[in-house]
BALOBA-1460 file (C-alpha; in Angstrom, 3 decimals):
// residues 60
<rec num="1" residu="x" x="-10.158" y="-174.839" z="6.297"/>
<rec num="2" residu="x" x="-7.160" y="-173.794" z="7.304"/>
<rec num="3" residu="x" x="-5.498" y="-170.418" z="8.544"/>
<rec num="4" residu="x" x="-1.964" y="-169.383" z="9.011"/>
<rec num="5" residu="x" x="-0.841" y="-167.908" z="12.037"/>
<rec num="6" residu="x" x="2.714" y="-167.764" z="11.037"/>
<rec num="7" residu="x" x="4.232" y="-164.018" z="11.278"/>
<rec num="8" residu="x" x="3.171" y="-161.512" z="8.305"/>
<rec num="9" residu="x" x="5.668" y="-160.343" z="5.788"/>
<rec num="10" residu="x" x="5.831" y="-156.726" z="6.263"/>
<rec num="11" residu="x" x="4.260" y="-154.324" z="3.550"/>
<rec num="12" residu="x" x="7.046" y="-152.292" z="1.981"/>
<rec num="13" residu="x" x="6.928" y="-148.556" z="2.818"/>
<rec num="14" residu="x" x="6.929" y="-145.543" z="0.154"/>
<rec num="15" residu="x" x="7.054" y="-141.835" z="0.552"/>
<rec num="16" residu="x" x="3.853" y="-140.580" z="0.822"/>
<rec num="17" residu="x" x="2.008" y="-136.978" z="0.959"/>
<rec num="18" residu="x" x="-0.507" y="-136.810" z="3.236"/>
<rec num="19" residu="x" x="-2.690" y="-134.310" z="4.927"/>
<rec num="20" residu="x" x="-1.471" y="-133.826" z="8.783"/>
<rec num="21" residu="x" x="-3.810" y="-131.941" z="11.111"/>
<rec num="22" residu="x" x="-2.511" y="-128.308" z="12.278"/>
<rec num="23" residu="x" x="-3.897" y="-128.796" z="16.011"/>
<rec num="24" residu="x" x="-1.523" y="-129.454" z="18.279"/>
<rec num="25" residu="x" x="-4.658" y="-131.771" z="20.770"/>
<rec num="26" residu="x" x="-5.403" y="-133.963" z="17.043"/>
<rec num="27" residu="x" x="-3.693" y="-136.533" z="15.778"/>
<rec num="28" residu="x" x="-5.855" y="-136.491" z="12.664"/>
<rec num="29" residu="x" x="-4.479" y="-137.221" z="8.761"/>
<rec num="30" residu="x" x="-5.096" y="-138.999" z="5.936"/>
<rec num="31" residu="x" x="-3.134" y="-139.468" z="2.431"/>
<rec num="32" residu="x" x="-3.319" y="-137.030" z="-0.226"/>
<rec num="33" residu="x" x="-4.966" y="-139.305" z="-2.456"/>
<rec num="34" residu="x" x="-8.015" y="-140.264" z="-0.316"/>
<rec num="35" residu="x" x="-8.523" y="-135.998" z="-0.490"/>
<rec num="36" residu="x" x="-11.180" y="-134.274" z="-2.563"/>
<rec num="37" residu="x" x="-10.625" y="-131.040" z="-1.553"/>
<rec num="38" residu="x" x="-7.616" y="-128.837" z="-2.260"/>
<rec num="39" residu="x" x="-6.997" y="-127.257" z="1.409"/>
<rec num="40" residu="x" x="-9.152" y="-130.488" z="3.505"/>
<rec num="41" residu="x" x="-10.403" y="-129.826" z="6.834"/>
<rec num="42" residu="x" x="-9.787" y="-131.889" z="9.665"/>
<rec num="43" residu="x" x="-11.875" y="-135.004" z="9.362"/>
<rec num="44" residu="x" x="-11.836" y="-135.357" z="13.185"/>
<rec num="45" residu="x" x="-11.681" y="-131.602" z="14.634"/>
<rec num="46" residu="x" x="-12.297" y="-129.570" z="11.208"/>
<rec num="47" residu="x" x="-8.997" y="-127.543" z="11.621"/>
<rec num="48" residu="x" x="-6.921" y="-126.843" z="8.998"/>
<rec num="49" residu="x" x="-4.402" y="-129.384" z="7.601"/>
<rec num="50" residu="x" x="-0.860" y="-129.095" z="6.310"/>
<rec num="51" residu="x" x="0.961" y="-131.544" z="3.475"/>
<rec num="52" residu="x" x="3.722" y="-133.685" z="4.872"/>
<rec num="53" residu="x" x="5.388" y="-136.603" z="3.693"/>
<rec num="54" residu="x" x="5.253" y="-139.907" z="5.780"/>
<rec num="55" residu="x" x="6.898" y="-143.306" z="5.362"/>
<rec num="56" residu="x" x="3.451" y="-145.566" z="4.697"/>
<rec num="57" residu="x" x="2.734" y="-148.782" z="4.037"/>
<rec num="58" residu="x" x="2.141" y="-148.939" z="-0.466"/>
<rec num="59" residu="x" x="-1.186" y="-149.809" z="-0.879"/>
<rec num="60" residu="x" x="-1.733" y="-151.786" z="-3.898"/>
């Protein structure tokens, strides 16, 4: 078998809306798309969240 270590091609980036965390101490987000809820909670600290947009990697 074999497995290349070469250097990845980098994914392109897109504009995407995501769900940033309000807290200043939380890093937490996710994209809009993985949401179910209209206003999410913090997945990680249950505070409220705020849309942004963020350059992402496209998922496919």
């Amino acid at each position: 078998m074999s497995f290349s270590r070469g250097p990845k091609e980098p994914l392109p980036e897109v504009e995407t809306k995501v769900w940033s965390c309000t807290s200043e101490d939380c890093q937490g987000w996710m994209r809009e798309s993985y949401s179910f809820d209209e206003e999410p909670k913090c997945p990680l600290c249950k505070s409220s969240m705020e849309q942004e947009v963020r350059m992402l990697p496209e998922l496919k």
